[in-house]
KESEBA-397087 format. One line per field, with one value per atom (N, C-alpha, C): residue in one letter; atom name; residue number from 1; x, y, z. Coordinates in steps of 0.05 Angstrom, whole numbers, plus 32768, in hexadecimal, padded with zeros to 4 digits. Layout:
// KESEBA-397087
vofi = (a:...)
tidren = (CA:...)
torro = (NUM:...)
u = (X:...)
v = (Y:...)
w = (Z:...)
//
This chain:
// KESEBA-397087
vofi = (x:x:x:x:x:x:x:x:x:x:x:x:x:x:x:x:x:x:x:x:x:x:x:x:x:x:x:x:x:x:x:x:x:x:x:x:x:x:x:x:x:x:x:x:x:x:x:x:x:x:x:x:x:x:x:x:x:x:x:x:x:x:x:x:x:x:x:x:x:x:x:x:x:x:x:x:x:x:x:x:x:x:x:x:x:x:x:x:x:x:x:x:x:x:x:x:x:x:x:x:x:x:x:x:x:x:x:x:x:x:x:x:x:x:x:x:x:x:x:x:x:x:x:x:x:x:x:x:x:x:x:x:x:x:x:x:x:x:x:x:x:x:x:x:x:x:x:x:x:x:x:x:x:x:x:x:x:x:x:x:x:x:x:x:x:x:x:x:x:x:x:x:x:x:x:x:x:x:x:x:x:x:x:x:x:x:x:x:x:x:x:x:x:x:x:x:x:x:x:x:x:x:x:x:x:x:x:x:x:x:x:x:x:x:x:x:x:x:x:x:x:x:x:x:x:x:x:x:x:x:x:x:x:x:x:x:x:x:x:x:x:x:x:x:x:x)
tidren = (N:CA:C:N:CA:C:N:CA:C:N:CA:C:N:CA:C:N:CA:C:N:CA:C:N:CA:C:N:CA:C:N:CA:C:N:CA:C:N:CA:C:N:CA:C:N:CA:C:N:CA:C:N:CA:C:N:CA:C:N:CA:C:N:CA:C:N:CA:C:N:CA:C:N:CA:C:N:CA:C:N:CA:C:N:CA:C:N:CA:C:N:CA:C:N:CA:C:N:CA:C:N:CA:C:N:CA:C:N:CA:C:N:CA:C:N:CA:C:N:CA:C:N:CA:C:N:CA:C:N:CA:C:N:CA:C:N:CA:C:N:CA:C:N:CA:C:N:CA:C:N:CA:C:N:CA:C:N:CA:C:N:CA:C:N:CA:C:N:CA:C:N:CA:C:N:CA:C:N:CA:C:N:CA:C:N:CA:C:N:CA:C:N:CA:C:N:CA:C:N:CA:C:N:CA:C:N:CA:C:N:CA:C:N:CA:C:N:CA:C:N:CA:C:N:CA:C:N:CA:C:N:CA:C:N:CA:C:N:CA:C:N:CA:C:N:CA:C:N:CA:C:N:CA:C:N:CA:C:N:CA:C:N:CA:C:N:CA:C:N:CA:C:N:CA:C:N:CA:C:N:CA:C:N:CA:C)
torro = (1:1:1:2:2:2:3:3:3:4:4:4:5:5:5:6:6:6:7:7:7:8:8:8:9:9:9:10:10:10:11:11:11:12:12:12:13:13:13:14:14:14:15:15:15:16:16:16:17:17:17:18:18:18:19:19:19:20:20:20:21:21:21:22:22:22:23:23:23:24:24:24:25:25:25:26:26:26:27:27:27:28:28:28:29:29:29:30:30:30:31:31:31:32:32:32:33:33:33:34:34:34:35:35:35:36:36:36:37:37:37:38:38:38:39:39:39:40:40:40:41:41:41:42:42:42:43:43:43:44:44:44:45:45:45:46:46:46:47:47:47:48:48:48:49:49:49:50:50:50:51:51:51:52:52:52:53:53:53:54:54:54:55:55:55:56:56:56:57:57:57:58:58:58:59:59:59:60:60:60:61:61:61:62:62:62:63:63:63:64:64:64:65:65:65:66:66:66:67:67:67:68:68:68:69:69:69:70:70:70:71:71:71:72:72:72:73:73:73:74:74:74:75:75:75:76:76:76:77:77:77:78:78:78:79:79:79:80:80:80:81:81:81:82:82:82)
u = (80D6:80D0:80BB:80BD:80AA:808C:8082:806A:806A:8074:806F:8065:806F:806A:8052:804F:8028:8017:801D:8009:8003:8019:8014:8007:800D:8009:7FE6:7FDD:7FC0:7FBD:7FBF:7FB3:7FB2:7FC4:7FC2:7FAC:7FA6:7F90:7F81:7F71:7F5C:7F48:7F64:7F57:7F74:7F6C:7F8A:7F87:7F6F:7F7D:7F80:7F74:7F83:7FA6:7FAE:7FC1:7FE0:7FD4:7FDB:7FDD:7FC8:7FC6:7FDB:7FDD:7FF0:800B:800F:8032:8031:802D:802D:8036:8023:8021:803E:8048:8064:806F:8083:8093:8092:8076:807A:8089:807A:8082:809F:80BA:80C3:80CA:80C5:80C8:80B0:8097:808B:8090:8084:8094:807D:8075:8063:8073:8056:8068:8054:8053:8042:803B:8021:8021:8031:802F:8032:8019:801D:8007:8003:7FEF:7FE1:7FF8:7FFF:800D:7FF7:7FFA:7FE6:7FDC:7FF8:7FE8:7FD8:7FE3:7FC7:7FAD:7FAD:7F8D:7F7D:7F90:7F8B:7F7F:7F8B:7F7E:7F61:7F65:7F44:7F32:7F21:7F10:7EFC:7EE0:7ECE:7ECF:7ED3:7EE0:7EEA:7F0B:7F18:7F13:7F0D:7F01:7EE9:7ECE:7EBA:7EC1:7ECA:7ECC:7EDE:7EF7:7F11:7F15:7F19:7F15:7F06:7EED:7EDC:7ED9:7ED6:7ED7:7EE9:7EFD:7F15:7F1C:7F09:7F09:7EF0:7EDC:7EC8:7ECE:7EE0:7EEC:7EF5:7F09:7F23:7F0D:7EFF:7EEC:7EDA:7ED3:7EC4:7ED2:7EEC:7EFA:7F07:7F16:7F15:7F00:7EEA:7ECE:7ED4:7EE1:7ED7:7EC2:7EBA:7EA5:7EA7:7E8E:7E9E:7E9E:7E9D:7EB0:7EC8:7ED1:7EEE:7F07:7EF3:7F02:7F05:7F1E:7F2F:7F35:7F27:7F44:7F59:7F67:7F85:7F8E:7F8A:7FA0:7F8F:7F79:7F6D:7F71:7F8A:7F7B:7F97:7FA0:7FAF:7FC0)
v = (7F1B:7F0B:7F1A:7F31:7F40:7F3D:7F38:7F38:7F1D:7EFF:7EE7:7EEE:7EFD:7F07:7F05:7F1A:7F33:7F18:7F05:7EF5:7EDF:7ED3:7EBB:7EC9:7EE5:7EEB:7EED:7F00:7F03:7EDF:7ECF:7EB4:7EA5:7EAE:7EA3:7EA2:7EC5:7ECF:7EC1:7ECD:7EBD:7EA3:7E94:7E75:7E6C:7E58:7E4A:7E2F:7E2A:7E15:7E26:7E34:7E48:7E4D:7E55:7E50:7E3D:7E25:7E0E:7E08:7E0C:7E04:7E13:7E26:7E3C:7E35:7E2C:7E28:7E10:7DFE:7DDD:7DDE:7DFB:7E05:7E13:7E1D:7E24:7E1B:7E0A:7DF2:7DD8:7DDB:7DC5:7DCC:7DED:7DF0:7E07:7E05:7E1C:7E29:7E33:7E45:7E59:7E4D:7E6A:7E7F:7E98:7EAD:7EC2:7ED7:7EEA:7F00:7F11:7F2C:7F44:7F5D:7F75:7F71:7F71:7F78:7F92:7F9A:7FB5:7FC5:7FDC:7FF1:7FE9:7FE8:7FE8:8000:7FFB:8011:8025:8042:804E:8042:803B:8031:8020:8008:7FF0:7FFB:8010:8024:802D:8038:804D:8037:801C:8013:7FFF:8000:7FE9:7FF7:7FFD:8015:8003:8005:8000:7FF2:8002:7FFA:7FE8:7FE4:7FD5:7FB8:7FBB:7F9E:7F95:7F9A:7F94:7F8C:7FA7:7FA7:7F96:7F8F:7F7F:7F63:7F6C:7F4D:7F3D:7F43:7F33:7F1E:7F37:7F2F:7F0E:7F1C:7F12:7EF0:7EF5:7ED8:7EC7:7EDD:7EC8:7EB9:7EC3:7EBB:7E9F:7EA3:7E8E:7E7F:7E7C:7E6D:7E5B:7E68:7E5B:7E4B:7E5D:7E49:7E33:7E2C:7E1A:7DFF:7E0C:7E04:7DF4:7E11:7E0B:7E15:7E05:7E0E:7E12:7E20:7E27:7E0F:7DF5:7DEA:7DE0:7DEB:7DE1:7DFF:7E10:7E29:7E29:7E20:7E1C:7E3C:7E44:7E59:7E4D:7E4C:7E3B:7E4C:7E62:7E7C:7E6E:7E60:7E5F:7E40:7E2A:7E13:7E08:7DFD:7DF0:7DD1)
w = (812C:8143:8155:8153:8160:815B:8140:8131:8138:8133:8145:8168:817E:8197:8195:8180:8187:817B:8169:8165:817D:8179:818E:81A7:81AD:81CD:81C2:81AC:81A7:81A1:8196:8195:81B4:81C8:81DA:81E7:81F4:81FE:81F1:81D6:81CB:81C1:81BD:81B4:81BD:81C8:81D4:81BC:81B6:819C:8184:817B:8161:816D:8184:8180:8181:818F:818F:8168:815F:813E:8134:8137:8130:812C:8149:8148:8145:8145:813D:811B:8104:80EF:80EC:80FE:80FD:8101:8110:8116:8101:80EC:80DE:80C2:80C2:80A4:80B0:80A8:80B7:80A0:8085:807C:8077:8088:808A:809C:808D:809B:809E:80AC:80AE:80A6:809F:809A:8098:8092:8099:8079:806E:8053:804E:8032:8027:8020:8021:8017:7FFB:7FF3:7FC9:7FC1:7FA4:7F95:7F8A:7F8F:7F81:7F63:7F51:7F39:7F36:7F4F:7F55:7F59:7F6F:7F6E:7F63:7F49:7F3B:7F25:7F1E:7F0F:7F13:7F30:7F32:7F3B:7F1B:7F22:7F10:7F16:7F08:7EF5:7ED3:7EBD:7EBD:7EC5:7EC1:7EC6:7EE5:7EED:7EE0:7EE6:7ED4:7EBD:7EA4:7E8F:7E7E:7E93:7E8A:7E92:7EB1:7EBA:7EBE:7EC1:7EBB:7EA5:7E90:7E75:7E69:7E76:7E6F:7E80:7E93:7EA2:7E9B:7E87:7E83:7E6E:7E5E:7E3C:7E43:7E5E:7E61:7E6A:7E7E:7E87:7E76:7E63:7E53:7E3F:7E35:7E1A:7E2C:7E45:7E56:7E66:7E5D:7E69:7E88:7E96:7EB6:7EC0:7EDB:7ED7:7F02:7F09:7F2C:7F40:7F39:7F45:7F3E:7F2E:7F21:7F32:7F40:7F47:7F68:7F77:7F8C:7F93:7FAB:7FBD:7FC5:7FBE:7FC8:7FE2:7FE1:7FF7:800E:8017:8031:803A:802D:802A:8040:804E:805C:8048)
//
């Protein structure tokens, strides 16, 4: 409840409709919940190095991409979309 406080109080000050949108966004949906991320796992670090990404994932998304034949508008950020 504390981390709800520090936001609404920073949305207040700053945009009074950002935070009007905010809690209207809370009260509708009530199982969202906030929270502090976590720190990366060193092995997550240790592995997105150069190589791997370029060399792997890339690779590896152009294959699916292509044997799928999508193409970039068939590709959605969902995490930003209301």
């Amino acid at each position: 409840m504390i981390l709800n406080k520090k936001i609404s109080l920073m949305l207040q000050r700053h945009e009074n409709d950002s935070y009007r949108i905010f809690t209207k966004c809370l009260k509708s949906h009530k199982t969202l919940s906030l929270f502090n991320p976590e720190a990366t796992s060193n092995s997550r670090v240790s592995s997105s190095n150069n190589t791997n990404v370029n060399g792997f994932f890339f690779n590896k998304l152009k294959e699916v991409l292509d044997r799928l034949r999508v193409g970039p508008g068939d590709i959605w950020n969902m995490d930003e979309m209301l």
